[in-house]
DSSP file (Angstrom, degrees, kcal/mol; ACC not computed):
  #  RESIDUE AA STRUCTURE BP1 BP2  ACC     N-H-->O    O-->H-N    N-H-->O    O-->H-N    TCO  KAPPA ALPHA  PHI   PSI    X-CA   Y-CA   Z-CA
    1    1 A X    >         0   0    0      0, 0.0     3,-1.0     0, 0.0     7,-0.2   0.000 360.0 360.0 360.0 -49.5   -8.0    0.7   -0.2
    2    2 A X  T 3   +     0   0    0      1,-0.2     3,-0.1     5,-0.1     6,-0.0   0.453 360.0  44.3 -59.2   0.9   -8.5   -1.6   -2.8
    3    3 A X  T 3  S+     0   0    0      1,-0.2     2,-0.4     4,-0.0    -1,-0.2  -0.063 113.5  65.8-112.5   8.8  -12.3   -2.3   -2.5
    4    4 A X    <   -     0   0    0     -3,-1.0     4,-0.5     1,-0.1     3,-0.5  -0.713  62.9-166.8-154.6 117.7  -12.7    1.2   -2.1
    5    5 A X  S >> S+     0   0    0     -2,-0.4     4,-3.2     1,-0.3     3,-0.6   0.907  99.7  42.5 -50.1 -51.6  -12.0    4.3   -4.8
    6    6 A X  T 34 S+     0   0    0      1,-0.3     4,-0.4     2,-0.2    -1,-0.3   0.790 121.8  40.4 -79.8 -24.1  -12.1    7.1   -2.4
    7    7 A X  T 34 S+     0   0    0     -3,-0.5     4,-0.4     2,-0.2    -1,-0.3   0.365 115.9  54.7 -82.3   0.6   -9.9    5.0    0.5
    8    8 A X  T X> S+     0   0    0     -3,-0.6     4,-2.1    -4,-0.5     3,-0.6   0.834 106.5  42.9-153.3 -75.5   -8.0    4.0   -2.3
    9    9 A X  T 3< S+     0   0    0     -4,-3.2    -2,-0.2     1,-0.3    -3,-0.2   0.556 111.0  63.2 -80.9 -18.4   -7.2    7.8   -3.6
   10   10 A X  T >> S+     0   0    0     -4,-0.4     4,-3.4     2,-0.2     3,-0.9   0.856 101.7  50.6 -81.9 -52.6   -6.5    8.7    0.5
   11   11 A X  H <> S+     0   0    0     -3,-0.6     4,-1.1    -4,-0.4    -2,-0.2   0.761 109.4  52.2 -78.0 -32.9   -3.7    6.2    0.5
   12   12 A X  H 3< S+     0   0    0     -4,-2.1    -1,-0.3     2,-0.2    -2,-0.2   0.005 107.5  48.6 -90.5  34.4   -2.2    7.9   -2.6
   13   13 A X  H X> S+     0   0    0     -3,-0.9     4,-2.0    20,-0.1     3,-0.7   0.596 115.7  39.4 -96.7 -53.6   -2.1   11.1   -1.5
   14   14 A X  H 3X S+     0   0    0     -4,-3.4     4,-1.7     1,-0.3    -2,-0.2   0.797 114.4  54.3 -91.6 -10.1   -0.6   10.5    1.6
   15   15 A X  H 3X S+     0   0    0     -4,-1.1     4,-0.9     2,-0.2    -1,-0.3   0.593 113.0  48.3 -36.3 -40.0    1.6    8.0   -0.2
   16   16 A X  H <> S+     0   0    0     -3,-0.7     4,-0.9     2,-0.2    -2,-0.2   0.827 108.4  50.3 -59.9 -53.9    2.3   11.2   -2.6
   17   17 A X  H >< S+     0   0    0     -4,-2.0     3,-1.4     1,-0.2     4,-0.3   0.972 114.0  48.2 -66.6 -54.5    3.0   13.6    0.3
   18   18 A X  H >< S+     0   0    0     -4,-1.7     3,-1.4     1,-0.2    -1,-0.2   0.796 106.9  53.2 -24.1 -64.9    5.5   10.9    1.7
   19   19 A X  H 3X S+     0   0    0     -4,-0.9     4,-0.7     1,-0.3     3,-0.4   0.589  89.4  84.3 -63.1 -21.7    7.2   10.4   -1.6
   20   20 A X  T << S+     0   0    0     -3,-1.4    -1,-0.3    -4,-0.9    -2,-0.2   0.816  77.6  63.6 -62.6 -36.4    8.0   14.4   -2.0
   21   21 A X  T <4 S+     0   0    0     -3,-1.4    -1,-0.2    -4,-0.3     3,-0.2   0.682 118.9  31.5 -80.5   3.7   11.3   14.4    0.2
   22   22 A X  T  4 S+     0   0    0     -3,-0.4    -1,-0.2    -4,-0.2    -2,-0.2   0.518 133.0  29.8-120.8 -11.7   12.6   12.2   -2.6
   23   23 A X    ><  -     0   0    0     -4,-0.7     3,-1.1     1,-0.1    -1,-0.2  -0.529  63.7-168.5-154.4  88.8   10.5   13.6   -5.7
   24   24 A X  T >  S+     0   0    0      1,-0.2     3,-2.7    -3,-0.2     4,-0.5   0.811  81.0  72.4  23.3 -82.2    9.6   17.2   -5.6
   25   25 A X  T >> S+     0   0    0      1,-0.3     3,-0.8     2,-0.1     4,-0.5   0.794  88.7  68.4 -70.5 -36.1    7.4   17.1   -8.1
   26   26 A X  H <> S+     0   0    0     -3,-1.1     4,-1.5     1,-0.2    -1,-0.3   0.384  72.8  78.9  61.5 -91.7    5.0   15.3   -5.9
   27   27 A X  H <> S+     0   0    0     -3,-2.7     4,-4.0     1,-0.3    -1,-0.2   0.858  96.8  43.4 -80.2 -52.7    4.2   17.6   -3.7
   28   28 A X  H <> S+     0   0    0     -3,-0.8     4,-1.3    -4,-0.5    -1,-0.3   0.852 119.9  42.5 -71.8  -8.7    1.5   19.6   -6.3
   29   29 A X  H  X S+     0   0    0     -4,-0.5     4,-3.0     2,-0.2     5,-0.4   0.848 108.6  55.0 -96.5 -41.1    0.0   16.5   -7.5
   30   30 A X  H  X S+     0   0    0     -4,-1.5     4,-3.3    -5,-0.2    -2,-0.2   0.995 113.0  48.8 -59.1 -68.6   -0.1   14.9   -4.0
   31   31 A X  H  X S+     0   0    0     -4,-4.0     4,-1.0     2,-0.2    -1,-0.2   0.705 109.1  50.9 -63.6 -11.0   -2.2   18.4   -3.0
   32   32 A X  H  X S+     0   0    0     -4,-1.3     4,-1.0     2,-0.1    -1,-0.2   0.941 105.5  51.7 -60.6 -48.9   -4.7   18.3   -5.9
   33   33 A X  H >X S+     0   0    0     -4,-3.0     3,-2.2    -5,-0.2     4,-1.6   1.000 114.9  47.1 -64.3 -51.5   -5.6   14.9   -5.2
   34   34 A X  H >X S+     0   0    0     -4,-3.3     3,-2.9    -5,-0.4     4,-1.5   0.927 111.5  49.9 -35.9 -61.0   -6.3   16.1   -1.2
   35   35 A X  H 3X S+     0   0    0     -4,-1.0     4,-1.0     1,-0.3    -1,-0.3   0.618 103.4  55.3 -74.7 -11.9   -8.1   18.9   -2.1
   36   36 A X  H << S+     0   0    0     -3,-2.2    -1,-0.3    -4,-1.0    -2,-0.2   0.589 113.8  43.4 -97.5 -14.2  -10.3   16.8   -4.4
   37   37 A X  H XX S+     0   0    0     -3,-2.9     3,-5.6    -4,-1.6     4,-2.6   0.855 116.6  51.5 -65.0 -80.2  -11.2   14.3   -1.1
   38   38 A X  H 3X S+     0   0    0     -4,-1.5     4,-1.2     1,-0.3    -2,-0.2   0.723 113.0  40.0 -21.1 -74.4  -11.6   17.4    0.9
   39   39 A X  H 3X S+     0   0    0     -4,-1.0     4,-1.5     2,-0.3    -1,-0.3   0.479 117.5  46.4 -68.1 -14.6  -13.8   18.9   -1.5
   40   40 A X  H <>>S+     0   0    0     -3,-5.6     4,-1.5     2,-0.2     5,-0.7   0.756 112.7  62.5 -97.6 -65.8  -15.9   15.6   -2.4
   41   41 A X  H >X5S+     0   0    0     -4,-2.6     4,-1.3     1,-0.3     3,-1.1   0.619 108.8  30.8 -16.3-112.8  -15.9   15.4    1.2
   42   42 A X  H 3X5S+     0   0    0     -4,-1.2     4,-2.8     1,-0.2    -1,-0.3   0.616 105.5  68.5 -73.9   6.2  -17.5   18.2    2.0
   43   43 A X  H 3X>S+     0   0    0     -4,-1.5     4,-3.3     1,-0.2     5,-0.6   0.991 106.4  47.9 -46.8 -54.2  -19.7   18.5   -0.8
   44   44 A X  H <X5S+     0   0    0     -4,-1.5     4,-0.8    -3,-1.1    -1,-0.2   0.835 103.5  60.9 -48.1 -32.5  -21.3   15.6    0.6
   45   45 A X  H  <<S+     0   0    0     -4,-1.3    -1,-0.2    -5,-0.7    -2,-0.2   0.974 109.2  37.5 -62.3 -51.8  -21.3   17.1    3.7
   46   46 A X  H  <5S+     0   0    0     -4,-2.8    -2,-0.2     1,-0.2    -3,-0.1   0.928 124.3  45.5 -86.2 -52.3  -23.6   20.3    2.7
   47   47 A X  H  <5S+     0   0    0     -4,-3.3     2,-0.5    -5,-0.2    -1,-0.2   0.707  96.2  72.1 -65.5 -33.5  -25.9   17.9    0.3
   48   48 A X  S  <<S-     0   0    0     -4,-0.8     4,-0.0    -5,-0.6     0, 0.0  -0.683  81.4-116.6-115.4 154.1  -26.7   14.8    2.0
   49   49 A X     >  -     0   0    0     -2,-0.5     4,-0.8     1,-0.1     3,-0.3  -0.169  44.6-106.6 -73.1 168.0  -29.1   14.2    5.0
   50   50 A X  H  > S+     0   0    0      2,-0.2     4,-0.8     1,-0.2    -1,-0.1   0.785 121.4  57.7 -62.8 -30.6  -26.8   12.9    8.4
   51   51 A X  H  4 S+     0   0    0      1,-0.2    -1,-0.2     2,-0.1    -2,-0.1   0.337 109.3  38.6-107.4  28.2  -27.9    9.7    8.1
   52   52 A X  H  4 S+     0   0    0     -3,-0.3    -1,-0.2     3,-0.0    -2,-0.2   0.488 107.9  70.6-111.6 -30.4  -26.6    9.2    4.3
   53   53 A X  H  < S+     0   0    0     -4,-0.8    -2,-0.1    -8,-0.1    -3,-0.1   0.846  82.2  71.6 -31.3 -96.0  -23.6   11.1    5.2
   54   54 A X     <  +     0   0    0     -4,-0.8     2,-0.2    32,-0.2     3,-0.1   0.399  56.2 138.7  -5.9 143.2  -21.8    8.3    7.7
   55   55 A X     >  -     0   0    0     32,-0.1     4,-2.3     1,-0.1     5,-0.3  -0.667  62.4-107.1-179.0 149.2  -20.2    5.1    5.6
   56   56 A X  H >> S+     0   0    0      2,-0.2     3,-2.2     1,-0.2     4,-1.8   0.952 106.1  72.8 -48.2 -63.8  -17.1    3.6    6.4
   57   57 A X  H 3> S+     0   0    0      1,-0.3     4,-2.5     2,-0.2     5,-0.3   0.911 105.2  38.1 -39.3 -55.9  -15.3    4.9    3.5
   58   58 A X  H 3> S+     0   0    0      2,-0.2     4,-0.8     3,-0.2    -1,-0.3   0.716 106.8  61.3 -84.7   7.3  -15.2    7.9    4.7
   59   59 A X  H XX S+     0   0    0     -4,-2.3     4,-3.3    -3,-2.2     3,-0.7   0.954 111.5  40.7 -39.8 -73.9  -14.7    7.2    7.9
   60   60 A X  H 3X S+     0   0    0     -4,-1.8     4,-1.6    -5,-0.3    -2,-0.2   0.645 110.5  59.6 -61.8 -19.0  -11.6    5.7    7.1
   61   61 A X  H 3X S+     0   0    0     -4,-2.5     4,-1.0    -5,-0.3    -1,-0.2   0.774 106.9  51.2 -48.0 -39.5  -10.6    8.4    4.4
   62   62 A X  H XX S+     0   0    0     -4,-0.8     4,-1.9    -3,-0.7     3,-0.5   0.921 108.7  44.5 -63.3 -58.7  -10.8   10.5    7.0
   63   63 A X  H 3X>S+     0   0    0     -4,-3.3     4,-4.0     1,-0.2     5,-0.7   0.996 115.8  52.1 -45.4 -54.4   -8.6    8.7    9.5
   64   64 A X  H 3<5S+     0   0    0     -4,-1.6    -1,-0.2     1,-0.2    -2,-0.2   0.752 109.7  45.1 -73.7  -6.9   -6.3    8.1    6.8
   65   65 A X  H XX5S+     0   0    0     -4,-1.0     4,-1.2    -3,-0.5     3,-0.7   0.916 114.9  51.1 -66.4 -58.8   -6.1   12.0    5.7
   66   66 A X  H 3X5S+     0   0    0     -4,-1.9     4,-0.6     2,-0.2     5,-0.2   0.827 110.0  46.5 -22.2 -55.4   -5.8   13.0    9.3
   67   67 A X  H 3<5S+     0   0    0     -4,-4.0     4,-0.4    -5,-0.4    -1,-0.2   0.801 112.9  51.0 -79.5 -17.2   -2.8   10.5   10.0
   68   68 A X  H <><S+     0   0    0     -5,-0.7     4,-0.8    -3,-0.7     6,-0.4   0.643 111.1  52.3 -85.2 -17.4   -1.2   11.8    6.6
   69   69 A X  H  X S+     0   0    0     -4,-1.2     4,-0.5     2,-0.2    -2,-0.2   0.514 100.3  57.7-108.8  10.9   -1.7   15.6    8.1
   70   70 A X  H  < S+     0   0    0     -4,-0.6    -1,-0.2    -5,-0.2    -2,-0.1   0.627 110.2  47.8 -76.5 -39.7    0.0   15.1   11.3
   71   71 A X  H  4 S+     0   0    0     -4,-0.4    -2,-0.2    -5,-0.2    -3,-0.1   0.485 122.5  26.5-111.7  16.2    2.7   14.2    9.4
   72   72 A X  H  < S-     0   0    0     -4,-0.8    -3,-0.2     2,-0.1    -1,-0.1   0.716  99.3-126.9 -95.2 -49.0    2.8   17.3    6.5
   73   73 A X     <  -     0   0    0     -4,-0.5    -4,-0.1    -5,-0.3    -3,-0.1   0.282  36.9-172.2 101.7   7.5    1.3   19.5    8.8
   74   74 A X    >   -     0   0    0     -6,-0.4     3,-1.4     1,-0.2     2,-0.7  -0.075  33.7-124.4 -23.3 110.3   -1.4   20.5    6.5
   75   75 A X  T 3  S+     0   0    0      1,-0.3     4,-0.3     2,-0.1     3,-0.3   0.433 102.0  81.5 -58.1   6.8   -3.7   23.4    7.7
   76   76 A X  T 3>  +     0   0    0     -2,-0.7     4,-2.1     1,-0.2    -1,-0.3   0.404  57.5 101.5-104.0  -4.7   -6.8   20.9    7.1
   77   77 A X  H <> S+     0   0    0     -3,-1.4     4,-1.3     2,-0.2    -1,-0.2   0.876  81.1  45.0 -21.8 -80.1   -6.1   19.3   10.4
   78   78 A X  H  > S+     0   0    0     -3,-0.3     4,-3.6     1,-0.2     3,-0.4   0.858 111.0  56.4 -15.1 -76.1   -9.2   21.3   12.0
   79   79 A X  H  > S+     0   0    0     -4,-0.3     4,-1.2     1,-0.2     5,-0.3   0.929 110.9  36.9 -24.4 -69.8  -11.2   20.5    9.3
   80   80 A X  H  X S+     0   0    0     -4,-2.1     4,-1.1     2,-0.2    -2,-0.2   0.692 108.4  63.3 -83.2 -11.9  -11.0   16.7    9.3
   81   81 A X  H  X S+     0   0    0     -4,-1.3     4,-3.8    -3,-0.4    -1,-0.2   0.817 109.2  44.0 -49.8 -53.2  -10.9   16.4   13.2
   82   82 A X  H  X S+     0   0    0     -4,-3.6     4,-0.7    -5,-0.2    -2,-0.2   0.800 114.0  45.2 -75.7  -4.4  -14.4   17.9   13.1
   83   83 A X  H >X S+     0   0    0     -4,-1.2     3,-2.7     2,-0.2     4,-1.4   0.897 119.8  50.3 -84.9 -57.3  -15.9   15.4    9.7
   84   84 A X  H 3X S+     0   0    0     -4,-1.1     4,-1.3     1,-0.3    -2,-0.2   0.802 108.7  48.8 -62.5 -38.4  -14.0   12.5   12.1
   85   85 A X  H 3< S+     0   0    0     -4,-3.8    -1,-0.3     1,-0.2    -2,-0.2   0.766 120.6  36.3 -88.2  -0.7  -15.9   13.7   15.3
   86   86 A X  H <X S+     0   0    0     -3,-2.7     4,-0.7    -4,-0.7    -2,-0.3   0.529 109.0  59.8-115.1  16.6  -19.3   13.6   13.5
   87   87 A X  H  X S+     0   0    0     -4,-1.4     4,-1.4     2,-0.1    -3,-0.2   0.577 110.1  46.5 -53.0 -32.7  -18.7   10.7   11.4
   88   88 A X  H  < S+     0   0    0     -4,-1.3    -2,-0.2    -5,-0.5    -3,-0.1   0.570 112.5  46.7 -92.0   7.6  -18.2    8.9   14.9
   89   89 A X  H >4 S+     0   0    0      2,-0.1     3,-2.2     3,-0.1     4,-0.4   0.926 113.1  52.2 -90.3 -64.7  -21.4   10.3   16.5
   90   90 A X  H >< S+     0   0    0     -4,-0.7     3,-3.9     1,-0.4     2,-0.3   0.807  96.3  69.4 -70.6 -82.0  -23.2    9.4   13.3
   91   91 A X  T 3< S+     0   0    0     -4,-1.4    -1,-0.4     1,-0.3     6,-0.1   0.413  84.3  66.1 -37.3 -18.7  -22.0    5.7   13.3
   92   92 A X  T <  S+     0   0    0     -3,-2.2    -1,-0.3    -2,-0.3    -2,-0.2   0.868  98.5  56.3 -73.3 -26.1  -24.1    4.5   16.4
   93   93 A X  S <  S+     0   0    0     -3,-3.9     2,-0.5    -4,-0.4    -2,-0.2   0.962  95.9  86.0 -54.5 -45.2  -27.5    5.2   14.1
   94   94 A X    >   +     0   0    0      1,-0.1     3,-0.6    -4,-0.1    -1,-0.1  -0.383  48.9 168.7 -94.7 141.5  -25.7    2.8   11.9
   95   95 A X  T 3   +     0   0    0     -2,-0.5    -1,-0.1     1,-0.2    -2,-0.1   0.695  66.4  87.8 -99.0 -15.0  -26.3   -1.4   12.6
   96   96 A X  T 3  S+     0   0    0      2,-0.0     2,-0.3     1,-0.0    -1,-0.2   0.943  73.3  81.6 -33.6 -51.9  -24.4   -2.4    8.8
   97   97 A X  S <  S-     0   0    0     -3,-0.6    -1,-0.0    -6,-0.1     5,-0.0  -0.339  88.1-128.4 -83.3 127.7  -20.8   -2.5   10.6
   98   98 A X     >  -     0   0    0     -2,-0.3     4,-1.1     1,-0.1     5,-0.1  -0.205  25.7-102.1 -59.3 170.3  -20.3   -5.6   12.3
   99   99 A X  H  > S+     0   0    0      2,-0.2     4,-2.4     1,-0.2     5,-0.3   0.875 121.5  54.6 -79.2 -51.0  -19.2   -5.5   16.2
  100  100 A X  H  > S+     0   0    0      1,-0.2     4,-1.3     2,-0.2     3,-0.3   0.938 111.6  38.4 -47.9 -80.6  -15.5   -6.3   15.0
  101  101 A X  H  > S+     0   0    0      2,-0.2     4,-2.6     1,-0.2    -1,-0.2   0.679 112.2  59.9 -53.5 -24.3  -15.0   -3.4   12.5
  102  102 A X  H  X S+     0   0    0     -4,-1.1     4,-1.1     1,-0.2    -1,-0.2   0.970 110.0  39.9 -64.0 -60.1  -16.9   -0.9   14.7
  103  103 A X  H  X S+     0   0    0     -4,-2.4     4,-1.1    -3,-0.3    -2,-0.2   0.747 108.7  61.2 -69.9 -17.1  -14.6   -1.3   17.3
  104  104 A X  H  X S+     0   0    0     -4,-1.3     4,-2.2    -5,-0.3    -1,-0.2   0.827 116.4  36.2 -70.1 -32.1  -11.3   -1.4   14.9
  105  105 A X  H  < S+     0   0    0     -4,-2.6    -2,-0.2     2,-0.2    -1,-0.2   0.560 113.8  53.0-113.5  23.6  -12.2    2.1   13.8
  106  106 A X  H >X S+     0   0    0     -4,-1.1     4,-2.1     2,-0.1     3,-2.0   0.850 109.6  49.5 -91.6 -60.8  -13.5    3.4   16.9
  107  107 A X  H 3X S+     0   0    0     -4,-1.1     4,-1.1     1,-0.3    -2,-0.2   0.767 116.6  46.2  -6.6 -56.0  -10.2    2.3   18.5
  108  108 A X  H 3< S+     0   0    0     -4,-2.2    -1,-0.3     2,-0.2    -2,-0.1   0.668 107.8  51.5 -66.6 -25.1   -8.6    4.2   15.5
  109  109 A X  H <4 S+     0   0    0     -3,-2.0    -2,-0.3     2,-0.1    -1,-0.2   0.902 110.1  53.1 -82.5 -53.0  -10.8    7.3   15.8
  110  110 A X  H  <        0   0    0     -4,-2.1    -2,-0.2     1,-0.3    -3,-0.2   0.847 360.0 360.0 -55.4 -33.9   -9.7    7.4   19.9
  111  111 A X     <        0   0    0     -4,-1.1    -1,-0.3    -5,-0.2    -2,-0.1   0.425 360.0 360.0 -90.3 360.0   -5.9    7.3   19.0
């Protein structure tokens, strides 16, 4: 999260959502900042070829929106299951992620 803006902005969101049963006020700032992932998210999605798509940063944005909407209950659930199951089809094309990290967030993607 700190080497990376957009993993980085994932972790204070759901950090945000978290922080709402003890500050309100929260709650709307915590769903801009989603909805501004989301939305970079799929811009990229509609714009960019499949095999620019894929990078780890959003891979792991994704996990880490996903593990934050299980626990809000956020209607985006649907949504980010299906970027998460073709961000992990996508990732065998790419040979950048060492053997280690491939298998930490394929591990993460099964759970």
């Amino acid at each position: 999260a700190c080497q990376d803006e957009m993993v980085g902005r994932a972790v204070s969101v759901i950090a945000a959502f978290h922080l709402v049963q003890e500050a309100p006020h929260m709650r709307i700032a915590a769903e801009i900042g989603q909805q501004a992932i989301l939305s970079r998210l799929c811009r990229d999605s509609l714009l960019l070829e499949p095999e620019r798509l894929f990078s780890l940063s959003k891979w792991a944005t994704v996990l880490i929106l996903l593990v934050g909407t299980t626990i809000t209950g956020s209607d985006n659930f649907v949504y980010l299951l299906e970027l998460l199951s073709c961000l992990a089809r996508s990732s065998a094309s790419v040979h950048s992620l060492s053997d280690t990290t491939r298998a930490f967030i394929m591990e993460q993607t099964r759970m």
